[in-house]
DSSP file (Angstrom, degrees, kcal/mol; ACC not computed):
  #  RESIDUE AA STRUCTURE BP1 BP2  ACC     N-H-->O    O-->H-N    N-H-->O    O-->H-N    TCO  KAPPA ALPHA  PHI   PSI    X-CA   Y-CA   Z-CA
    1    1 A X              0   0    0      0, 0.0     3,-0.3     0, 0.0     6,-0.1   0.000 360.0 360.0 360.0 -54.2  -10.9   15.1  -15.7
    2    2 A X        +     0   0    0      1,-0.2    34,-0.0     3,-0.0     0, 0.0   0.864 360.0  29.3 -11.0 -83.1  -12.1   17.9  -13.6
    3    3 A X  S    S+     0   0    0      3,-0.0    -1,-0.2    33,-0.0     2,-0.1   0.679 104.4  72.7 -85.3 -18.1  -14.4   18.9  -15.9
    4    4 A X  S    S+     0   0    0     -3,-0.3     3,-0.3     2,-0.0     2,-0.2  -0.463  82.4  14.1 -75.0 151.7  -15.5   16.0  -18.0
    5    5 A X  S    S-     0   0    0      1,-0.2    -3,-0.0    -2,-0.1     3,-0.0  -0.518  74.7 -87.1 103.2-163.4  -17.9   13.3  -16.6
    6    6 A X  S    S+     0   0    0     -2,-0.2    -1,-0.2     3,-0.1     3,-0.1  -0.031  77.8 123.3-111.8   2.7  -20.2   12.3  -14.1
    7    7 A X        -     0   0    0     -3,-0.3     3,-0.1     1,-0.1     0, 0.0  -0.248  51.0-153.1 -72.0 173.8  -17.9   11.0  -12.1
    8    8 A X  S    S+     0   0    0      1,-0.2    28,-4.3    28,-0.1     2,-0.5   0.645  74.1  50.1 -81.9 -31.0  -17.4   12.3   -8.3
    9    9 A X  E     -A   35   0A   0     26,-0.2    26,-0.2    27,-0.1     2,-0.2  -0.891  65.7-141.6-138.0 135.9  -14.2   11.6   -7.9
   10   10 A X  E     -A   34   0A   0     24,-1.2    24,-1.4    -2,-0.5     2,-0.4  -0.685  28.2-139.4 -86.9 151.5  -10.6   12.0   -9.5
   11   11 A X  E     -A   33   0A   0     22,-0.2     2,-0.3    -2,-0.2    22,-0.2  -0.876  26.4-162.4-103.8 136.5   -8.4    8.5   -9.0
   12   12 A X  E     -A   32   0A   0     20,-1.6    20,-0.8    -2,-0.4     3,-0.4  -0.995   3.4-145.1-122.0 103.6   -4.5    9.9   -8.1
   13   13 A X  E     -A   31   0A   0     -2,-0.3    18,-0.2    18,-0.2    16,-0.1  -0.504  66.0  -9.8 -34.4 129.4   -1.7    7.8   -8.3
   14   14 A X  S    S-     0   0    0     16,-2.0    -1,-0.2     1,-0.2     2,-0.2   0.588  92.2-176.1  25.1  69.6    1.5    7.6   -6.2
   15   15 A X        -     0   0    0     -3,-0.4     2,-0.3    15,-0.0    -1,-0.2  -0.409  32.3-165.3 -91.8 157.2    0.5   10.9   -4.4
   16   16 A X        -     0   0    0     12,-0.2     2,-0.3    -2,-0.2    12,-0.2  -0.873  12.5-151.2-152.8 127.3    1.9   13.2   -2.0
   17   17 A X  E     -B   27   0B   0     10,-1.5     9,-2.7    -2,-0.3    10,-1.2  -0.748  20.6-162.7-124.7 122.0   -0.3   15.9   -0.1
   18   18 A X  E     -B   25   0B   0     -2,-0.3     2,-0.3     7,-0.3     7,-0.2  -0.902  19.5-118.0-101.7 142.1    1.9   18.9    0.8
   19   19 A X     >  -     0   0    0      5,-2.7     4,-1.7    -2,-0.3     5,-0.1  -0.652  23.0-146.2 -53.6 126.7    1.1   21.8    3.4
   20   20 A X  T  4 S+     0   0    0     -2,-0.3    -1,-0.2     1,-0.2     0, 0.0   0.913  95.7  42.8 -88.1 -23.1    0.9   25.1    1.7
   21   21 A X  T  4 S+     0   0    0      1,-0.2    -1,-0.2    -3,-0.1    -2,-0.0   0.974 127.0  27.9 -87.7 -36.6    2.2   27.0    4.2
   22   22 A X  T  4 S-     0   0    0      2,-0.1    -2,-0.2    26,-0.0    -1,-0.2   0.969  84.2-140.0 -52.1 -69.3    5.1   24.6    5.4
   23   23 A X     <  +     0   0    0     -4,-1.7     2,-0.3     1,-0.3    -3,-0.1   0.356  57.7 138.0  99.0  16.5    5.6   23.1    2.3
   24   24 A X        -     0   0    0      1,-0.2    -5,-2.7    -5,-0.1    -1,-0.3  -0.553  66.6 -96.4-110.0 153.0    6.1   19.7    4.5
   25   25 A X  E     -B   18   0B   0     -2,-0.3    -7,-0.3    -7,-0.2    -1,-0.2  -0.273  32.2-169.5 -64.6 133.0    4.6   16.5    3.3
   26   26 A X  E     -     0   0B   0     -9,-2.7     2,-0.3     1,-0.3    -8,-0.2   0.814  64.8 -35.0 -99.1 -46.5    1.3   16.1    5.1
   27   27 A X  E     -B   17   0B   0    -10,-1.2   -10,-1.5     2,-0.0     2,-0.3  -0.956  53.8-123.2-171.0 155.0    0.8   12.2    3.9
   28   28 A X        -     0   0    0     -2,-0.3   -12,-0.2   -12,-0.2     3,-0.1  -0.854  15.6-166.1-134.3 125.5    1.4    9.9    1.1
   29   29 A X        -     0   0    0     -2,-0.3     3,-0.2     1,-0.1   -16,-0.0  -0.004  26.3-162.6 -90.3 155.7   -0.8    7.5   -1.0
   30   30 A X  S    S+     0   0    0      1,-0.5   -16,-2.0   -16,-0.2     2,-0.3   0.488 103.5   6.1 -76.0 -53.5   -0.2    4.5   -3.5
   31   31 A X  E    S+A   13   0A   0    -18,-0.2    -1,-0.5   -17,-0.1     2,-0.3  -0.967  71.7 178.9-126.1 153.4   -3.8    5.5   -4.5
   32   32 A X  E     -A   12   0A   0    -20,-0.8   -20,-1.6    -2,-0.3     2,-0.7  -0.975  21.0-140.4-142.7 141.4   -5.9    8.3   -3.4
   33   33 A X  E     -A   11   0A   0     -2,-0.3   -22,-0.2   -22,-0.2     2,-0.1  -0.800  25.7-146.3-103.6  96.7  -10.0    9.3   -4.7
   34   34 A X  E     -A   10   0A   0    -24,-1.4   -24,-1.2    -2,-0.7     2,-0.8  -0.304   7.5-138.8 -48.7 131.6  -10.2   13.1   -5.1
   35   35 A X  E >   -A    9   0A   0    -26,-0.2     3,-0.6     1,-0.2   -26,-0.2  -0.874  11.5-146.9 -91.0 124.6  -13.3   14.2   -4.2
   36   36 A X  G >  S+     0   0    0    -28,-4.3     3,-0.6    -2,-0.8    -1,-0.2   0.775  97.0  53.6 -71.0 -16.6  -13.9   17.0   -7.2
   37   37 A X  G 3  S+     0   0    0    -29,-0.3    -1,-0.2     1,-0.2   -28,-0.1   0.719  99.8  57.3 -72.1 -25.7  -15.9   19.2   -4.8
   38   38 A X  G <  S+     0   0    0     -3,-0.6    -1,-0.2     2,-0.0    -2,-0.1   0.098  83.4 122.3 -78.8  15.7  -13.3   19.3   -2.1
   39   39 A X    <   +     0   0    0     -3,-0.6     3,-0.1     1,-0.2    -3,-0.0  -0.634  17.7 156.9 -87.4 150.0  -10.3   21.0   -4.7
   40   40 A X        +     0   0    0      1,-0.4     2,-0.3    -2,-0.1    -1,-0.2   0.346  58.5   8.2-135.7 -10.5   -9.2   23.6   -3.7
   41   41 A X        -     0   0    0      2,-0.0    -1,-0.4     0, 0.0     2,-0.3  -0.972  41.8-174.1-157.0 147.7   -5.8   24.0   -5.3
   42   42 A X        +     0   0    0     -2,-0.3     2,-0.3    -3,-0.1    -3,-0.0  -0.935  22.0 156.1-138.5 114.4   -3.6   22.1   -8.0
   43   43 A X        +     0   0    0     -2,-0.3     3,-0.3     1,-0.1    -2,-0.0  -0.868  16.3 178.8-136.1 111.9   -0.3   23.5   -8.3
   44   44 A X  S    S+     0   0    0     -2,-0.3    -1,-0.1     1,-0.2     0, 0.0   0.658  81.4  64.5 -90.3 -21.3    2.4   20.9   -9.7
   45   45 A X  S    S+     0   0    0      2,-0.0     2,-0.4     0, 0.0    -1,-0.2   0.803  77.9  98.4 -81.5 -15.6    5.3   23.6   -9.5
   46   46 A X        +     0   0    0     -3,-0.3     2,-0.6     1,-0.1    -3,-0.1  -0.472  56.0 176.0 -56.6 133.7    5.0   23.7   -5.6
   47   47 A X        -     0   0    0     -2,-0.4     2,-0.1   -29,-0.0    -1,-0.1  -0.886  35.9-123.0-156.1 124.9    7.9   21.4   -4.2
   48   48 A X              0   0    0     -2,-0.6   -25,-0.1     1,-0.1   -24,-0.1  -0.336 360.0 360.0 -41.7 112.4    8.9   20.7   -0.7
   49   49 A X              0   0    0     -2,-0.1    -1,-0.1     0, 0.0   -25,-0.1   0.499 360.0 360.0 -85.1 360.0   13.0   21.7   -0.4
């Protein structure tokens, strides 16, 4: 989805925005609209202990 489209914006699901440096949950979403210009990281192996 990144790269395909015209859209602006990614739709996210039952999200949860972690700190990188903390690892501590910063907030969580039912739904949240990614802006594709604002990414600056996607890492799915990071996880809060």
């Amino acid at each position: 989805m990144l790269n395909e489209g015209e859209e602006s914006f990614i739709p996210v699901i039952d999200s949860k925005v972690f700190c990188l440096v903390t690892g501590n949950v910063l907030f969580e979403s039912e739904f949240l609209a990614v802006n594709k210009q604002h990414l600056i990281l996607i890492a799915d192996h990071l996880v809060a202990q």
